[in-house]
Each structure stands twice: as structure tokens, then as C-alpha cells.
ChimeraX commands (.cxc) that place a marker at each C-alpha (Angstrom):
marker #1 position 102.05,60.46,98.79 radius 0.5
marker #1 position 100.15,60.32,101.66 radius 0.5
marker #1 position 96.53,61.60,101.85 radius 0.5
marker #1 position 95.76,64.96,104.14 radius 0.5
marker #1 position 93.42,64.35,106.98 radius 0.5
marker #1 position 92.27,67.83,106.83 radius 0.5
marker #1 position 91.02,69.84,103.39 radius 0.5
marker #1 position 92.02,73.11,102.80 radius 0.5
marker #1 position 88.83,74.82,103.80 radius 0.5
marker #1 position 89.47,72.84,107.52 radius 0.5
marker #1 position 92.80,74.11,107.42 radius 0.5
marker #1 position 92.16,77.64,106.75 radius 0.5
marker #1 position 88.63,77.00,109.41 radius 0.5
marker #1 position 91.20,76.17,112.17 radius 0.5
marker #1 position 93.63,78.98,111.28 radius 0.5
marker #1 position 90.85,81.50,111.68 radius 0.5
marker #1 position 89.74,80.30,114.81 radius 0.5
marker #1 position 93.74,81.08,116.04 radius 0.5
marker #1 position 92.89,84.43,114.62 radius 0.5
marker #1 position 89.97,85.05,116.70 radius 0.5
marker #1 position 92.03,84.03,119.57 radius 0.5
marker #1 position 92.22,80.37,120.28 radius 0.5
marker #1 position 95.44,79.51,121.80 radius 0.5
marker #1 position 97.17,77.23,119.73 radius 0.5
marker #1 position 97.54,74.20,122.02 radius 0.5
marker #1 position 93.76,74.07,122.56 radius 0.5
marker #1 position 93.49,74.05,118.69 radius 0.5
marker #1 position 95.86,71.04,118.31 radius 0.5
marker #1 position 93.78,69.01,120.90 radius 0.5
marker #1 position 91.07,69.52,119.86 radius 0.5
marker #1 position 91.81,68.54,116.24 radius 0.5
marker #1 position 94.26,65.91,117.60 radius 0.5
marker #1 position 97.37,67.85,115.22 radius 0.5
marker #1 position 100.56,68.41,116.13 radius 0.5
marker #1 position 102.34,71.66,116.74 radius 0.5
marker #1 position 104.60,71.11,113.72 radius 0.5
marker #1 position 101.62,70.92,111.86 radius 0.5
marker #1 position 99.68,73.31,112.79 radius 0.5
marker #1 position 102.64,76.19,112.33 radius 0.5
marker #1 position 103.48,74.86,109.04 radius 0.5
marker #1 position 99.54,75.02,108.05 radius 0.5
marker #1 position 100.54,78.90,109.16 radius 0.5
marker #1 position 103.37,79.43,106.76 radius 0.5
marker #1 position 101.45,77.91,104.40 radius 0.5
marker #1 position 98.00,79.32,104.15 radius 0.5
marker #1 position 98.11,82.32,106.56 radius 0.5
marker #1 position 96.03,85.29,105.22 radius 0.5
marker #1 position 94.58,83.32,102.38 radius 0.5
marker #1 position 91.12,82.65,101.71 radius 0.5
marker #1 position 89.06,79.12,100.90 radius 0.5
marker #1 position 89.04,80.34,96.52 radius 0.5
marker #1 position 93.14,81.55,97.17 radius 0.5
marker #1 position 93.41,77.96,98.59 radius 0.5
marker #1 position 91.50,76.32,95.65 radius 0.5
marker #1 position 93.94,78.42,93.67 radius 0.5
marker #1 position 96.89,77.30,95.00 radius 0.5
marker #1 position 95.96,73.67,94.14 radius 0.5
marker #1 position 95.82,74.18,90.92 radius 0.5
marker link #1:1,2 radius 0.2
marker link #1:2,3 radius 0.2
marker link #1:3,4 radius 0.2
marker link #1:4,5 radius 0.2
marker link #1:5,6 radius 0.2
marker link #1:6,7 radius 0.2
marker link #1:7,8 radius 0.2
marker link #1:8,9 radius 0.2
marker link #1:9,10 radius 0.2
marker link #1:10,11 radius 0.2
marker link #1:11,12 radius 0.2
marker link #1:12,13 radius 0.2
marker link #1:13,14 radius 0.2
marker link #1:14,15 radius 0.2
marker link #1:15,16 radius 0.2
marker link #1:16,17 radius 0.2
marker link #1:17,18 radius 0.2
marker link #1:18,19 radius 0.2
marker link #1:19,20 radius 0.2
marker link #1:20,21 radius 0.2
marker link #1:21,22 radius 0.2
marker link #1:22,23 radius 0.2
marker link #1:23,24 radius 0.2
marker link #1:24,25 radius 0.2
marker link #1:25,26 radius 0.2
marker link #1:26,27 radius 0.2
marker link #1:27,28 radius 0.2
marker link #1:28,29 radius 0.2
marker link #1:29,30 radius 0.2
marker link #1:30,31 radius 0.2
marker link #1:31,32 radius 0.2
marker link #1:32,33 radius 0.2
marker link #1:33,34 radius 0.2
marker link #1:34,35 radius 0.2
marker link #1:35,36 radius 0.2
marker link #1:36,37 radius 0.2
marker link #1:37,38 radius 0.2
marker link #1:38,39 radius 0.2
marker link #1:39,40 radius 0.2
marker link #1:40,41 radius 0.2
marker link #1:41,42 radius 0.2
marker link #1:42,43 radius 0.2
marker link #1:43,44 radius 0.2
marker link #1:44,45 radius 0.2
marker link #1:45,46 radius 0.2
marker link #1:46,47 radius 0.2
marker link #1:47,48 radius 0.2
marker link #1:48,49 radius 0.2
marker link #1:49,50 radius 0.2
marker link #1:50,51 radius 0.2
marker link #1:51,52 radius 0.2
marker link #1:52,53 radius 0.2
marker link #1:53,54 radius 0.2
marker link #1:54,55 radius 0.2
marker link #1:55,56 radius 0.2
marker link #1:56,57 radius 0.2
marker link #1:57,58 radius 0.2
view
């Protein structure tokens, strides 16, 4: 399986700047993602926290 670029404390880092009210295309170049990515980041952690995250792992 391959390896994530991004942990999940990035991941949840560069939703919360969307929530403060980055657009999402500036988001994806500036951390060179895709769009794909970045919405199924969304689905995936929205609302949760960096210890919900940690959870999750587990």
C-alpha cells in the first residue's frame, strides 16, 4: 500500500485553512494535491480533530 504524503495532522491543517476561507484551488497548489484528493480528505476527516484522527487510526 502506498505511503501518504501528507499525515493526518497536515490533512486536517489544510482542511482548516478551507474553513477559514481558502478557496480550494489555491489550497491544492499550493500543496501540489489534486482536487480528488483534497474532497475526499473532506469526506473523510471533516469536523474531526488531530486526537479524533489519531483515533481513527487505531
Amino acid at each position: 500500500m502506498k505511503r501518504s504524503r501528507y499525515s493526518e495532522e497536515q490533512i486536517i491543517d489544510i482542511l482548516n485553512e478551507h474553513d477559514a476561507g481558502a478557496k480550494c484551488a489555491d489550497l491544492c497548489r499550493k500543496h501540489d494535491m489534486s482536487d480528488g484528493t483534497f474532497y475526499a480528505w473532506k469526506s473523510k476527516y471533516s469536523g474531526m480533530t488531530v486526537p479524533d484522527a489519531k483515533r481513527l487510526r487505531r
